[in-house]
C-alpha positions in Angstrom: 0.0 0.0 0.0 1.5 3.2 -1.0 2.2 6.5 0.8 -0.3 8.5 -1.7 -3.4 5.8 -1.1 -3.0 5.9 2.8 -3.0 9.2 3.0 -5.9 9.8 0.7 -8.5 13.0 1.6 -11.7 13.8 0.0 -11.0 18.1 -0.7 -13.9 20.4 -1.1 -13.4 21.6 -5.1 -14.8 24.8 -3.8 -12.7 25.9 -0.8 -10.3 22.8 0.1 -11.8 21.4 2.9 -12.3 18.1 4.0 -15.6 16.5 2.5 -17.8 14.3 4.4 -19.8 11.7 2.9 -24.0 12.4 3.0 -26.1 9.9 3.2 -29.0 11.9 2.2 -27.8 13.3 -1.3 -25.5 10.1 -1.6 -22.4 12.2 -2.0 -19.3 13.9 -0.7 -20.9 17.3 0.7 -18.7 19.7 2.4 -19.5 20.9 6.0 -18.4 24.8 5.6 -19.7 25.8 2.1 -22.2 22.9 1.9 -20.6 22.2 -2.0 -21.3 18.9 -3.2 -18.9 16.4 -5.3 -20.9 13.1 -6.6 -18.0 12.5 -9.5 -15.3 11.7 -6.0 -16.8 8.9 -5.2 -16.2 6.0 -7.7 -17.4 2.2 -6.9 -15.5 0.7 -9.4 -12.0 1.6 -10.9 -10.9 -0.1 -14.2 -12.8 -3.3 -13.2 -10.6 -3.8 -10.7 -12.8 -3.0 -7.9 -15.3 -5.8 -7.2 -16.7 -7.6 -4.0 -14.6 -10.8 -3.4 -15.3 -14.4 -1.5 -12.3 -14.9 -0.5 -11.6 -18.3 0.4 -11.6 -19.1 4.3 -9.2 -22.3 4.7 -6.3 -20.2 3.1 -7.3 -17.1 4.9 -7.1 -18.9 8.5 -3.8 -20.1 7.6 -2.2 -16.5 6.2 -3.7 -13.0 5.6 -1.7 -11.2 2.4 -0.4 -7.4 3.9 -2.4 -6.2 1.1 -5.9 -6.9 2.3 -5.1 -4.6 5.7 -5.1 -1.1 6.2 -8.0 1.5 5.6 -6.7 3.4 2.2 -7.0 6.4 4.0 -5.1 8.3 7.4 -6.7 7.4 10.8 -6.6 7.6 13.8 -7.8 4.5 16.5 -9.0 5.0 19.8 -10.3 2.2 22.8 -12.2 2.9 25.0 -12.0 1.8 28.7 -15.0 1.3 29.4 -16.8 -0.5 27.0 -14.1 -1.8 24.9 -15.2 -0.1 21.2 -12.0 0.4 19.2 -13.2 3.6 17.2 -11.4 4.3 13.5 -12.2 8.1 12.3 -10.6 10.4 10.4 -7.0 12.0 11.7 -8.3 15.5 11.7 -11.0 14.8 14.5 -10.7 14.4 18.3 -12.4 12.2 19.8 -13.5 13.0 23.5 -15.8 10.7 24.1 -16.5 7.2 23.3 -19.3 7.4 20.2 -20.8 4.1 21.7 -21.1 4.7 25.4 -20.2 8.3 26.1 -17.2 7.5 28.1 -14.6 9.7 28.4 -12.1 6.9 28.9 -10.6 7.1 25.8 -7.0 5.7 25.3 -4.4 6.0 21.7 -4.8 2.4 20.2 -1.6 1.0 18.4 -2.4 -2.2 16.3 0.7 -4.6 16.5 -0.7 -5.4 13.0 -3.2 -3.3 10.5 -6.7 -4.7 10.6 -8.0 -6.6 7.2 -9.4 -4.3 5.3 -13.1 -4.3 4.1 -13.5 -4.8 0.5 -17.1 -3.6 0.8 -20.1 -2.1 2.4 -23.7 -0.9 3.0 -23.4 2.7 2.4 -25.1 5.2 5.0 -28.9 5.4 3.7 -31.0 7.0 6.0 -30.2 11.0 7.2 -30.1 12.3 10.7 -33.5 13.6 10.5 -35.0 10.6 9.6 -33.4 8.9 12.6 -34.3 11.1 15.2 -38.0 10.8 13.7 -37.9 7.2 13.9 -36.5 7.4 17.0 -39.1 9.3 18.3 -41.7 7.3 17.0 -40.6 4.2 18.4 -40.2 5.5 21.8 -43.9 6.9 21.6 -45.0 3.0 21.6 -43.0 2.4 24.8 -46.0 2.7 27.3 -44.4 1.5 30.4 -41.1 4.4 30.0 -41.4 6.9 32.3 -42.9 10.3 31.4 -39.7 12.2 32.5 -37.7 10.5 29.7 -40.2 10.2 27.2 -40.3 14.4 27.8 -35.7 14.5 27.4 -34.9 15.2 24.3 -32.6 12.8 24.3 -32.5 12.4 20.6 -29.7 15.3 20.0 -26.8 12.3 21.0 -27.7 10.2 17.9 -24.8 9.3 16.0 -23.9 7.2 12.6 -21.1 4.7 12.7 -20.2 1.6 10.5 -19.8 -1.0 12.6 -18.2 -4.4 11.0 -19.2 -7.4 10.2 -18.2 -11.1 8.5 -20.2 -12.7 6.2 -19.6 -16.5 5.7 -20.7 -19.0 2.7 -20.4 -22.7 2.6 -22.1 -25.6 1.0 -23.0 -28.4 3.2 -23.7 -31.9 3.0 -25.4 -33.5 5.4 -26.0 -37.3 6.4 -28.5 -37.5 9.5 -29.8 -40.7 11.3 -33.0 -40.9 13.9 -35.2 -42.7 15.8 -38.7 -41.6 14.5 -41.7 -42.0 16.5 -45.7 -43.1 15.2 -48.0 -42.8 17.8 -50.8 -45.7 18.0 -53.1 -45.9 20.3 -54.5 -48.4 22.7 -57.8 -48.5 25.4 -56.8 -48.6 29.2 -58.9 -49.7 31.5 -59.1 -47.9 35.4 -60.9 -47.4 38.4 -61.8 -43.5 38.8 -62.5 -42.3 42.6 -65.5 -43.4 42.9 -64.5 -47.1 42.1 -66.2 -47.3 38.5 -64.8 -49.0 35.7 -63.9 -46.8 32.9 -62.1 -47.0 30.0 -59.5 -44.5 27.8 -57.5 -44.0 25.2 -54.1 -44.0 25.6 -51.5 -42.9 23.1 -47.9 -44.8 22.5 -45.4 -44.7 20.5 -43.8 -46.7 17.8 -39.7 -46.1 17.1 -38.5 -47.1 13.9 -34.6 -46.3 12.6 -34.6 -43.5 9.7 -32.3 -42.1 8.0 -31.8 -39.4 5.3 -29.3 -36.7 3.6 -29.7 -33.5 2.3 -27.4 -30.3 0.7 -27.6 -27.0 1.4 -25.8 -23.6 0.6 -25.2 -21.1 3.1 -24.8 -17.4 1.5 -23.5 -14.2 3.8 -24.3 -15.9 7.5 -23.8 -12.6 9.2 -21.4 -12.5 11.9 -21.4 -9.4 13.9 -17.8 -8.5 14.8 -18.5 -5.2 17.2 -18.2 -4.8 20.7 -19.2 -1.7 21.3 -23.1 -2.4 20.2 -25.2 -5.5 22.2 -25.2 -8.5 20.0 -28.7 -9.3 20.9 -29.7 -5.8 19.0 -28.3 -5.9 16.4 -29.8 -9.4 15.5 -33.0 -7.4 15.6 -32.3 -4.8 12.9 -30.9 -7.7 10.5 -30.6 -8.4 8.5 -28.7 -5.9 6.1 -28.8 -6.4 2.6 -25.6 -8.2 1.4 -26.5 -8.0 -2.0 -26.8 -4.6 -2.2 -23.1 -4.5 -1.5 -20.8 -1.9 -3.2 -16.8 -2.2 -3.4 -15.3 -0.6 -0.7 -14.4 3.1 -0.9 -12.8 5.1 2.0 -15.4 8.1 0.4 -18.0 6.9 2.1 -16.1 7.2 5.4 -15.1 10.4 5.2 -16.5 12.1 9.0 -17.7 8.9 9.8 -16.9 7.2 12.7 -15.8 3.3 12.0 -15.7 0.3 15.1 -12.8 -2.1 14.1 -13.6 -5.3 14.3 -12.7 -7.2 17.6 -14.3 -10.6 16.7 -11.7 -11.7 14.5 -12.3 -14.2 11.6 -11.2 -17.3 13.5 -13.8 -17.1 16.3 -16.6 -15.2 13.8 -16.0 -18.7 11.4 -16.5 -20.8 14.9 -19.9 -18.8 15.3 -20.7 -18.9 12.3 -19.9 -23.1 12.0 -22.0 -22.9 15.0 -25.3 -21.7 13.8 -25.1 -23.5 10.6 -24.6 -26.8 12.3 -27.7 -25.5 14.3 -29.7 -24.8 11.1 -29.2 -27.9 9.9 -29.6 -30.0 12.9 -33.3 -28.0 12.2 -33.7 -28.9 8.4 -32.6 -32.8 9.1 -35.5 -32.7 12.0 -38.0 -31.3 9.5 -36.9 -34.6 7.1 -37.7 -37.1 10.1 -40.3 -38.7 8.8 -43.1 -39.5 11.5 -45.2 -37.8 14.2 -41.9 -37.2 16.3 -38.3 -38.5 16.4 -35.4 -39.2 19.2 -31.6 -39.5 19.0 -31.0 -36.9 15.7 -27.5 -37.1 14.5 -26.0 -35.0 11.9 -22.8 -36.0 9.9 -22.2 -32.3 7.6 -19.4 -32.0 5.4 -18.4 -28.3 4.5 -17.5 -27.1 1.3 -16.6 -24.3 -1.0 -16.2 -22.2 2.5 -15.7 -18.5 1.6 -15.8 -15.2 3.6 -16.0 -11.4 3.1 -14.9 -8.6 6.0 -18.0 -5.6 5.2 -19.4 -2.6 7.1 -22.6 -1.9 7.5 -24.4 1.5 8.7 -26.5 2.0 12.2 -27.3 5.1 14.3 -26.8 4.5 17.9 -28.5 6.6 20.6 -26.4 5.7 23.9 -28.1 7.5 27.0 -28.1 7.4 30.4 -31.1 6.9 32.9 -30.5 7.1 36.5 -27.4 4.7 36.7 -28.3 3.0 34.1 -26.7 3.0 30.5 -29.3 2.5 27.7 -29.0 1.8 23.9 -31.1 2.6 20.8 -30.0 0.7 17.5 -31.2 2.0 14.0 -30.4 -0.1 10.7 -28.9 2.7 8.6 -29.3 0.8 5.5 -33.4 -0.4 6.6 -34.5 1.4 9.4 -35.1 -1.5 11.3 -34.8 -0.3 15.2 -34.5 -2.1 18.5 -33.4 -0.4 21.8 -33.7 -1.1 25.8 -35.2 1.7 27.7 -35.9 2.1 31.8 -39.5 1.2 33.1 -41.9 2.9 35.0 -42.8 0.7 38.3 -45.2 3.2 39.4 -47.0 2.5 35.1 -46.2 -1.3 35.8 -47.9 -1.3 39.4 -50.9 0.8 38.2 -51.5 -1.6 34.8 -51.7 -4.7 36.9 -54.0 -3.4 39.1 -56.3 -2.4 36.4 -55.9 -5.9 34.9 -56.6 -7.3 38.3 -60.3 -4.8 38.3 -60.9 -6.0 35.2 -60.7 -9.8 36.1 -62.5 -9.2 39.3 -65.3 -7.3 37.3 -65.5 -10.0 35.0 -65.6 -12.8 37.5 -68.4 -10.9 39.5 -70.7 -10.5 36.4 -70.0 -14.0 35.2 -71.6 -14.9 38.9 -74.7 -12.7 38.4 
């Protein structure tokens, strides 16, 4: 990687300074003279831009020096508290942490460049779109207290690319069971009274099966960031991989960017993981019979690729009482998920009324 392409800015035409990427007019717009420059940002170069698989065996064993590095000059900063490596541009200082609001920032020196993303989900949705979505969705959180729901907390919202790693494989699977045909014989008994009576009781018949099937996994997402809760950002997936474009560090510019702390080794373990798990489901759905015991699954992988891509969220990080809170919007979708405090005093009152409500209805059923 040359001197020229790490150093690379994005210059205002009109008065020089740096550009920042808008997600609104999909270009590079300058923040002091507001001029805008479409023709900067180019997703493909010669044809020799395009969005790679890249295969993962060889990868595991040895990364090439020319996939790392971010084409452009950084600056990296971890933060104490929550752990978010933050990548932005060289120019900026960052105070506090863009994911938790700590101050507990500290310099952060790579022993070895990061891979580099070859692609990514552009920034989609603007600011103000956010912060009405935002709004929106906390207007359908009835138990929030009133005092929050009054804060106009929405003025901390920020845009980040966060990374993640997509994994493909082709599988073949071999499964064996015990399935299960239920039959059904009459039981005679004695009920409290001492009467003879008679039922139906059901039982089952186990039978050995067996069975085999192929399947093709394409972009398992892997989330790689540790600054935003896992459990989240499964919510605003999923982001749509083939909507891709090559990466360009134009649509970075005065964005903040998480570097990945998941690296490819344990995002391919959890990623093995919830194939295996998806298959273990599509061999149950084969069983054949009313239910099955004893499922075993024998998959063998194949044609295992990967890509490294960053996708685009807005992330309102607040705090309530002692209490840290998180809103996560899909910058590509709009998909949102968040945690927010509760009202005990709205919690207390609604179980009361559902308590009158029961009683009322008990008392006119008696009538």
């Amino acid at each position: 990687m040359n001197e020229a392409t790490a150093q690379k800015k994005f210059s205002c035409p009109a008065c020089g300074a740096d550009a920042h990427w808008n997600p609104a007019k999909t270009a590079l717009v300058c923040p002091f003279c507001g001029t805008t420059s479409p023709a900067q940002v180019e997703l493909t170069a010669g044809g020799e831009e395009t969005i790679k698989e890249h295969d993962l065996v060889a990868a595991l064993r040895a990364l090439p020096d020319a996939q790392r590095g971010w084409q452009a000059r950084k600056t990296a900063v971890r933060c104490q508290s929550c752990q978010a490596i933050s990548v932005f541009d060289a120019e900026r200082v960052g105070q506090r942490c863009d994911f938790c609001g700590s101050a507990a920032l500290v310099p952060y020196d790579e022993i070895k460049e990061s891979i580099r993303p070859e692609s990514l989900l552009p920034m989609k949705l603007a600011e103000s779109d956010v912060r009405n979505a935002i709004r929106r969705w906390y207007g359908t959180r009835w138990f929030a207290p009133n005092k929050l729901k009054r804060a106009a907390f929405t003025d901390t919202v920020k845009g980040l690319y966060i990374p993640y790693w997509t994994f493909d494989a082709q599988v073949h699977a071999r499964w064996t069971a015990e399935s299960g045909y239920y039959y059904y014989v009459t039981e005679t008994y004695r009920d409290s009274n001492g009467h003879t009576r008679t039922r139906q009781v059901r039982r089952i018949r186990w039978e050995p099966s067996s069975g085999e099937l192929d399947h093709f996994f394409d972009d398992e997402l892997v989330p790689a960031s540790r600054g935003v809760d896992a459990a989240m950002l499964r919510r605003i997936e999923p982001y749509p991989t083939a909507q891709l474009v090559p990466y360009n560090p134009g649509f970075l510019a005065g964005w903040v960017v998480e570097r990945y702390q998941i690296d490819l080794l344990a995002a391919a373990q959890a990623a093995r993981s919830r194939m295996n798990s998806t298959l273990e489901r599509l061999c149950a759905a084969q069983v054949p019979g009313d239910t099955h015991r004893f499922l075993q699954v024998y998959p063998t992988y194949s044609a295992q690729t990967f890509k490294h891509i960053l996708v685009p969220i807005w992330l309102l990080s607040y705090s309530y009482g002692k209490r840290r809170f998180q809103v996560v919007i899909n910058g590509f979708t709009g998909a949102i998920a968040g945690k927010y405090p509760k009202s005990w005093i709205k919690i207390t009152l609604a179980v009361l009324a559902l308590l009158a409500l029961v009683g009322l209805l008990v008392l006119a059923a008696h009538r």
